[in-house]
C-alpha positions in Angstrom: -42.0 -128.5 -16.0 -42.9 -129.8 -11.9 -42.9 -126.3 -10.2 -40.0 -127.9 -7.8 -37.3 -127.4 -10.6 -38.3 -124.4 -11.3 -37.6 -123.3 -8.0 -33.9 -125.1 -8.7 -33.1 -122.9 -11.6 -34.6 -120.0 -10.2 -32.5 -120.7 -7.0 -29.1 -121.5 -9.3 -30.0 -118.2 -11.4 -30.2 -116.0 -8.5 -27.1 -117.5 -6.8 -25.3 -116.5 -10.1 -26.5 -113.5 -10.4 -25.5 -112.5 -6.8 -21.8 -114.1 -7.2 -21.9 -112.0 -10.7 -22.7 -108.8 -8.5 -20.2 -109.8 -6.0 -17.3 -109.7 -8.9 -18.0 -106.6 -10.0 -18.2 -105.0 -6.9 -14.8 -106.3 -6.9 -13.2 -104.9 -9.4 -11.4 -101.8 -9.2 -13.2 -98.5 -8.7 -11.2 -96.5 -11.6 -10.8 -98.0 -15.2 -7.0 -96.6 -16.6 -7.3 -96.2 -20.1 -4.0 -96.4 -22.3 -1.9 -93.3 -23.7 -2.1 -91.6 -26.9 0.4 -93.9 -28.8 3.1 -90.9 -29.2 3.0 -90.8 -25.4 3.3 -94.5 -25.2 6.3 -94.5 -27.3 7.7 -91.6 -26.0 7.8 -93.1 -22.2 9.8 -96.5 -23.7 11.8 -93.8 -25.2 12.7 -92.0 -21.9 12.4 -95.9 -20.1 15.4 -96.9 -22.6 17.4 -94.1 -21.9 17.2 -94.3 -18.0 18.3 -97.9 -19.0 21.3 -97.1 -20.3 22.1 -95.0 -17.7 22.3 -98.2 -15.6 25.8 -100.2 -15.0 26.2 -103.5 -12.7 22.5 -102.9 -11.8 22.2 -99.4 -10.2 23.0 -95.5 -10.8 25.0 -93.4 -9.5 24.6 -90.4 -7.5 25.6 -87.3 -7.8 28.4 -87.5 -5.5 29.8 -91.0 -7.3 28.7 -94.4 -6.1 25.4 -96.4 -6.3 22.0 -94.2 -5.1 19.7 -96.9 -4.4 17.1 -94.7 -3.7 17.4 -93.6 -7.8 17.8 -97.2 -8.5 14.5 -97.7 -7.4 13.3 -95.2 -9.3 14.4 -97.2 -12.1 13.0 -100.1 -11.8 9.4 -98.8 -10.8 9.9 -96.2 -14.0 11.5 -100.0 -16.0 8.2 -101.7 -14.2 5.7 -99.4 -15.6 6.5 -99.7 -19.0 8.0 -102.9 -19.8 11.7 -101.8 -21.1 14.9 -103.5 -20.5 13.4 -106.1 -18.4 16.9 -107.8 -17.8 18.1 -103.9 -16.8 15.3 -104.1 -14.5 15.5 -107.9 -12.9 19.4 -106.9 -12.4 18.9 -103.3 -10.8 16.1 -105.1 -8.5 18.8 -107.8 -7.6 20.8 -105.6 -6.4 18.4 -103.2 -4.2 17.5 -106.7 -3.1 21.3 -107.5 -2.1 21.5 -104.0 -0.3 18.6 -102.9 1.2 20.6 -102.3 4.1 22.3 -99.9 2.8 19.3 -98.3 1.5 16.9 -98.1 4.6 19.6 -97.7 7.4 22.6 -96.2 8.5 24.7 -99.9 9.1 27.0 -98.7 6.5 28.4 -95.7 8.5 28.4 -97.8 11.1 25.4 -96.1 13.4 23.3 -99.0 14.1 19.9 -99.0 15.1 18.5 -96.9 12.9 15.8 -98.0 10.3 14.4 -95.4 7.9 10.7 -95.6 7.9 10.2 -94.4 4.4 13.0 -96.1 2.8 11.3 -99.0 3.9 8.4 -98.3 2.8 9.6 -97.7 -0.7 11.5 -100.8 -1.1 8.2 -102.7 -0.1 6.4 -101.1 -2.7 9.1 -101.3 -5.2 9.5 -105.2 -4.7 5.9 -105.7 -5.0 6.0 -103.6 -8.2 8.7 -105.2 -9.9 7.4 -108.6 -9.2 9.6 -109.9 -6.5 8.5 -111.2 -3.1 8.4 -108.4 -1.0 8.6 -111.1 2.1 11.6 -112.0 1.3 13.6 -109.1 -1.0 17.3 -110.1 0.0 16.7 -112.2 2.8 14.1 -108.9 4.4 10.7 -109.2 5.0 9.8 -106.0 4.0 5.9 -106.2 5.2 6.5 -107.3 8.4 9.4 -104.4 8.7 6.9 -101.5 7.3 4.1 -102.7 9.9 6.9 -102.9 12.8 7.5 -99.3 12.2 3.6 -97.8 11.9 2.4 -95.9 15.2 0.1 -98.0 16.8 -2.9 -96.6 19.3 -0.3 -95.7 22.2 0.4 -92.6 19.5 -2.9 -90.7 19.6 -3.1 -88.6 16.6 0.0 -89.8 15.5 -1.4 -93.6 15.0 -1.4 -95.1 12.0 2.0 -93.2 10.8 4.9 -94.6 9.6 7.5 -93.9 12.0 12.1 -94.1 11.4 13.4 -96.0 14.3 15.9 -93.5 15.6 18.7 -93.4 18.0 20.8 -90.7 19.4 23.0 -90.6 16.7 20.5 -90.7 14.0 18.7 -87.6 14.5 14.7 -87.5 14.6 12.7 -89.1 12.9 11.5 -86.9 9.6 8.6 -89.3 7.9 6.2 -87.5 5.4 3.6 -87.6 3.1 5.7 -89.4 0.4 6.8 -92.0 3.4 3.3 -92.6 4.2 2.0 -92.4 0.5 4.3 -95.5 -0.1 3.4 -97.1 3.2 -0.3 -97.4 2.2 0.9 -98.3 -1.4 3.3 -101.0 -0.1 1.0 -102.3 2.4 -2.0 -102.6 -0.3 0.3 -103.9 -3.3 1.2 -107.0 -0.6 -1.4 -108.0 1.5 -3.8 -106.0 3.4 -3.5 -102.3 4.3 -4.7 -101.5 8.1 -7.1 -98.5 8.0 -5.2 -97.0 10.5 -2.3 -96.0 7.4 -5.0 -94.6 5.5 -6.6 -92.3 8.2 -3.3 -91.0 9.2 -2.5 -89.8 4.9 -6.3 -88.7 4.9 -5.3 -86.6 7.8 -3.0 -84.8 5.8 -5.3 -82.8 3.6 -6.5 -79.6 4.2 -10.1 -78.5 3.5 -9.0 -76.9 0.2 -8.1 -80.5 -1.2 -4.6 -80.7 -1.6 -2.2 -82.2 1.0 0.5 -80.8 2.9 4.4 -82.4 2.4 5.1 -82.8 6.4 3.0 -83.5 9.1 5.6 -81.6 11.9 5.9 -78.2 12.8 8.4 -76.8 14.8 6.0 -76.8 17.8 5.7 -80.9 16.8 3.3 -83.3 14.7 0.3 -81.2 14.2 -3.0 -83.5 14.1 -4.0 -82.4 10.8 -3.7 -80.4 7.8 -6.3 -78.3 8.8 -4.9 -77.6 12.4 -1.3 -76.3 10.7 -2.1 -72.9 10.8 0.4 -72.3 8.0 0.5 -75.5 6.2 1.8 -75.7 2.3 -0.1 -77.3 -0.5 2.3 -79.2 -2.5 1.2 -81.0 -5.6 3.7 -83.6 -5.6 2.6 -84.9 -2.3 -1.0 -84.8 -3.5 -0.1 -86.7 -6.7 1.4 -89.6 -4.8 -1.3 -89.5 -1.4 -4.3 -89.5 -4.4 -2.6 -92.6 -6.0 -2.2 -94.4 -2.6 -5.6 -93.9 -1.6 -7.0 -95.0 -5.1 -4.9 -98.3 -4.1 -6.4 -98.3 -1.2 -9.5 -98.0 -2.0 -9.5 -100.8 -4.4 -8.5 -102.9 -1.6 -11.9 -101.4 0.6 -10.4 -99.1 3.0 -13.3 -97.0 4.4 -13.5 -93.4 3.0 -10.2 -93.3 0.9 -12.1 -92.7 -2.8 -14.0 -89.4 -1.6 -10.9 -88.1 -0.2 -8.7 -89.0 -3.5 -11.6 -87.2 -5.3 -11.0 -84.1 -3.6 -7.4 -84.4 -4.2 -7.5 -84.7 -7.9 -9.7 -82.0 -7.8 -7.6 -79.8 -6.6 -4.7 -81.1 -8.6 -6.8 -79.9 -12.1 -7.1 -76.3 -10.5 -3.5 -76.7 -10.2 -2.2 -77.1 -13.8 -1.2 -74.4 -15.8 -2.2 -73.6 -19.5 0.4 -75.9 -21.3 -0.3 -78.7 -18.7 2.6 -78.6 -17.3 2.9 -78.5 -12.6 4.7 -77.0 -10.7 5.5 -77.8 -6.7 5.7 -75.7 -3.8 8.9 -73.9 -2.4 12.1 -74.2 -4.7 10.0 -76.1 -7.1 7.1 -73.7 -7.5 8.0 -73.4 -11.3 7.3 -76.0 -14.0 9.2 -78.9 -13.9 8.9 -82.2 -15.3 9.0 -83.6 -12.0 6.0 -82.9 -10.3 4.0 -82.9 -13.8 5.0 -86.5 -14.3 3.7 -87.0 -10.7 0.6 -85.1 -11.4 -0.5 -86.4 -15.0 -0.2 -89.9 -13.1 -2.6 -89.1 -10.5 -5.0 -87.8 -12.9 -4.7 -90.5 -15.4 -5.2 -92.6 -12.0 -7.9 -91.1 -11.5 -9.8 -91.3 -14.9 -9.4 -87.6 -15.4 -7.9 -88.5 -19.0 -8.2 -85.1 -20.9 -6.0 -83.7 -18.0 -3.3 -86.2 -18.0 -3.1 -86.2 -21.8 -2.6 -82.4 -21.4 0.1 -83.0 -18.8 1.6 -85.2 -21.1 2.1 -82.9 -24.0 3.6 -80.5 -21.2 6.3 -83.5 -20.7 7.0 -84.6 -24.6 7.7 -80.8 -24.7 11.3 -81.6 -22.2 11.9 -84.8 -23.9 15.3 -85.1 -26.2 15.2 -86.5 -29.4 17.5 -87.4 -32.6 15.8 -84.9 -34.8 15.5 -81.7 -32.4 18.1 -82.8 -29.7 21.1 -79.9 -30.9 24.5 -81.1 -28.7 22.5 -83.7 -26.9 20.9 -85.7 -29.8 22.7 -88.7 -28.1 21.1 -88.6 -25.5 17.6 -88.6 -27.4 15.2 -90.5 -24.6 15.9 -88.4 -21.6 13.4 -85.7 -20.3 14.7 -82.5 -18.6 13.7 -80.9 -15.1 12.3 -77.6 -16.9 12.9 -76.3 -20.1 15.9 -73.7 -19.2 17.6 -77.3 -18.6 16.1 -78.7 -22.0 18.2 -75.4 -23.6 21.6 -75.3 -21.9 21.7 -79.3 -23.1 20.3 -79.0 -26.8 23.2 -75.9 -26.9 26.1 -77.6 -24.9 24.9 -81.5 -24.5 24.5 -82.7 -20.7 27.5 -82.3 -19.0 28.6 -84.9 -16.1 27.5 -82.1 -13.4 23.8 -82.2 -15.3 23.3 -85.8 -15.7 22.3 -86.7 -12.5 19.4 -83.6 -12.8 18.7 -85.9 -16.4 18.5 -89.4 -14.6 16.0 -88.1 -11.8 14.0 -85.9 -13.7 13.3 -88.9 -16.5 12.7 -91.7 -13.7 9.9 -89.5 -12.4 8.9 -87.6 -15.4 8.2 -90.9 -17.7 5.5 -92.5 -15.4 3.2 -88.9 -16.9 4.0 -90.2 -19.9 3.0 -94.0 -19.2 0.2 -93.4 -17.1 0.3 -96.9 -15.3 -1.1 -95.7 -11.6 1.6 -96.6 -8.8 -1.3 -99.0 -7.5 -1.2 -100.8 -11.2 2.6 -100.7 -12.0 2.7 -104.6 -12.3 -0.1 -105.6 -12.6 -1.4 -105.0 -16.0 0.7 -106.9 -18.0 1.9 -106.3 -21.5 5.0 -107.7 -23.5 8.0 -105.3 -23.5 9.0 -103.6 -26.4 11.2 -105.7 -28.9 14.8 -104.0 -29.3 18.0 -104.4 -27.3 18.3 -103.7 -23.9 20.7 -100.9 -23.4 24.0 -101.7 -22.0 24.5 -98.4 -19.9 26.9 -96.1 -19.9 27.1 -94.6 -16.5 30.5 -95.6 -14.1 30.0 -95.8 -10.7 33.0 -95.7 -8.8 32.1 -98.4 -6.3 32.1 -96.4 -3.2 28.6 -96.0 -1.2 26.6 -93.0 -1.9 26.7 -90.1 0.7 23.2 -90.4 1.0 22.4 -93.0 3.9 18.4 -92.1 4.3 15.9 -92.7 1.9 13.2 -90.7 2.9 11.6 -88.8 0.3 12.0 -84.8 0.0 9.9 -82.6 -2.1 10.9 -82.2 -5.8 13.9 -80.0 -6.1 16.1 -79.7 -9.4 19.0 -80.9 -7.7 16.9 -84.4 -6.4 13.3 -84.1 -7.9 12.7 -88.0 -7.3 9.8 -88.9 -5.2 11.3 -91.1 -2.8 15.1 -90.4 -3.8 18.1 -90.5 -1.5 18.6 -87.1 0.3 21.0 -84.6 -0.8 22.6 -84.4 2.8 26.2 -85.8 4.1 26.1 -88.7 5.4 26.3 -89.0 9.1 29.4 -90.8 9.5 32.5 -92.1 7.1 31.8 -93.4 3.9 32.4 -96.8 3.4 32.7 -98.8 0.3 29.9 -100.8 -0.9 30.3 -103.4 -3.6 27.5 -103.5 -6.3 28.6 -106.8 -7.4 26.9 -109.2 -4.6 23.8 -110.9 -6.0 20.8 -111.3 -3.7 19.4 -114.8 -3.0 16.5 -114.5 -4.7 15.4 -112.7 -7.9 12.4 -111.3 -9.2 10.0 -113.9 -10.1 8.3 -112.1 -13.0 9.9 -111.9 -16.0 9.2 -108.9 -18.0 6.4 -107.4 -15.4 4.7 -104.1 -16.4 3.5 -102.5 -18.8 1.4 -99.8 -20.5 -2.0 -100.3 -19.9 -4.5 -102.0 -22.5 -6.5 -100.0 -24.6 -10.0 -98.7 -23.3 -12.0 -100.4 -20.4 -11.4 -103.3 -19.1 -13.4 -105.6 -21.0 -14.0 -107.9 -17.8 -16.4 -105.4 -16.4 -18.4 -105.5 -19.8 -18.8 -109.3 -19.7 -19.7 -109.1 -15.6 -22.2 -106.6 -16.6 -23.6 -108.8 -19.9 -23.8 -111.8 -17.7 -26.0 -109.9 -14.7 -28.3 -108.8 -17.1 -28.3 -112.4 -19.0 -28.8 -113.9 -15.4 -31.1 -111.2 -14.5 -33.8 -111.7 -17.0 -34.0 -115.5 -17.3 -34.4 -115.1 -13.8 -37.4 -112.6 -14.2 -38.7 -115.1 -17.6 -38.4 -118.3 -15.1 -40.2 -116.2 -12.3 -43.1 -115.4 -14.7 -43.0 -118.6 -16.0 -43.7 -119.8 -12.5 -46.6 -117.7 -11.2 -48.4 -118.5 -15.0 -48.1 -122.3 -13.7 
């Protein structure tokens, strides 16, 4: 063989070789693998439930009315496993159709006023259940969520996601959560400035785990470190470790090492049975912050620890066989298990069930273990069965819960990301929850649990570099013989 065509293969080799090392460097830095199957099951279970729970696309609150800030819980807890996918293209229609009256105050009629972290959440929640985040109800979500980051004007503040207040508002009260789903949001549609990322790394202390809020009551403290008294609270850790896996799949500078010493910190955290438990009200087990937890870990390839966390949550689910007074409502998954007792003795009363819908919508992603940076993206077919027709009645009026800034896990609203528990700023007004958006999601049945194993892909990369690599070497060989 003329030594020039040698050189032409060797040259084709290497360039294939290099593209091969190029895709795998790629691919993202944490393989998930899939559930125990009883865990698997058990989160379509509580999925299928929280479905029928759902009427005219949303859920109530515990005050009457559509909480869209639950809804979303929904549908990211819907995305994740692949139930009820016409529950889920419904409730995300009609977020879509009032996100208004999800991320602002428009519908007490203070204007002006754009809640950072409800934003935030709707632009991750779009880009989760397959809609265009772009465009979700005529909003573009991205360009809203960048609007509202600090930029370099905000010295140690830059980089955070900001509410756009006015006098009537009050102040702006971002946190962790808010900026947990910023980053999220940000890397789920499009590029997410580093700036984002150093401002949540910022919020761990030297001991690992991250603090919930980033004021004090002298102001916004530059770091976790320099808050004198700052709280560790699992919950925010869960969601800052699974933003900054996100992120650093997308090749934000530094974010891996930092969610490494979260989810370190995390493990030291659970207790014997698996179970988590968050910081002030919520310092006791709850099913709330272990869902959170176990999802972080299982983000973060710590799989013997999420399976454990798990258990800890198939322990507060209801079923048929074991479910006393509330075998009817076999699916759902209590807050802790003194509220697994009072409804396998009495059933769960109408006072109770919004504790039930909350606790589930959070609790269920422990039991899926899709990461928050996956959660529609690895795709399987829902379940077969019928999608649940709900039961729930809203009464039509709007929810007395205008922000949607995310408060720390609480029995009463343990839902990452779920409307507050305050009253609303100004008089309620009625909100229909019939109005369909423009658009609808453009992924039918998007989520899933994740495939068994490792993602074969990386197997095949890595088969093909070494293919490439040694007829490369052979041809070389072959060469200097000649």
């Amino acid at each position: 063989m003329p030594l020039s065509r040698h050189r032409r293969i060797s040259t084709g080799l290497a360039a294939s070789t290099a593209a091969t090392l190029a895709a795998i460097a790629a691919l993202p830095l944490t393989v998930v693998a899939a559930p125990a199957p009883a865990d698997a099951a058990a989160a379509r279970e509580a999925a299928s439930w929280l479905a029928g729970e759902v009427t005219d696309g949303a859920l109530p609150g515990p005050f009457g009315g559509p909480d869209w800030g639950l809804t979303i819980d929904a549908v990211i807890a819907l995305s994740a496993t692949g139930v009820a996918s016409s529950t889920r293209q419904t409730a995300t229609a009609q977020v879509a159709a009032h996100v208004r009256s999800y991320n602002s105050y428009d519908d007490w009629g203070i204007e002006g006023f754009t809640d950072g972290g409800a934003t935030a959440k709707l632009l991750y929640a779009a880009a989760a259940a397959g809609a265009d985040p772009t465009d979700f109800g005529g909003f573009d979500l991205r360009a809203e969520a960048l609007s509202l980051v600090a930029g370099a004007d905000a010295g140690h503040q830059r980089g955070r996601i900001t509410s756009r207040t006015t006098a009537d508002s009050g102040p702006d009260a971002s946190n962790t959560f808010d900026q947990s789903f910023t980053v999220l949001g940000l890397a789920r549609s499009g590029d997410v400035p580093q700036d984002t990322v150093d401002f949540l790394v910022r919020q761990q202390c030297a001991a690992g785990g991250f603090r919930l809020y980033p004021d004090t009551g002298d102001g916004p403290s530059p770091s976790c470190d320099e808050q004198a008294d700052a709280t560790l609270d699992v919950d925010s850790t869960a969601m800052a470790v699974q933003a900054l896996l996100a992120a650093a799949d997308e090749g934000a500078a530094g974010a891996a090492d930092v969610a490494d010493r979260g989810v370190d910190w995390l493990v030291a955290q659970q207790h014997a049975d698996g179970s988590f438990g968050g910081s002030g009200p919520t310092t006791g087990a709850n099913s709330n912050s272990t869902g959170l937890a176990g999802q972080a870990l299982a983000a973060a390839g710590r799989h013997a620890e999420a399976a454990r966390a798990a258990g800890a949550l198939s322990a507060l689910q209801l079923t048929t066989s074991h479910g006393g007074e509330a075998a009817a409502d076999a699916g759902a998954i209590a807050y802790n298990a003194e509220g697994l007792t009072a409804a396998v003795e009495s059933g769960i009363d109408d006072v109770s069930r919004d504790q039930w819908r909350r606790a589930t919508a959070q609790a269920l992603l422990g039991l899926a273990q899709v990461p928050l940076g996956r959660i529609g993206l690895d795709l399987t077919p829902p379940s077969p069965g019928p999608t649940p027709t709900g039961t729930a009645s809203p009464t039509g009026t709007a929810s007395p819960t205008p922000t949607g800034s995310p408060t720390p896990t609480a029995p009463a609203s343990p839902t990452p990301g779920a409307s507050a528990t305050t009253t609303a700023p100004g008089p309620s007004a009625t909100a229909s929850v019939t109005a369909a958006p423009t658009e609808t999601p453009t992924t039918p049945g998007t989520g899933g649990l994740p495939k068994t194993g490792a993602a074969i892909t990386t197997y095949v990369l890595i088969a093909l570099l070494m293919v490439g690599g040694g007829s490369l070497l052979l041809l070389l060989s072959r060469r200097r013989a000649t």
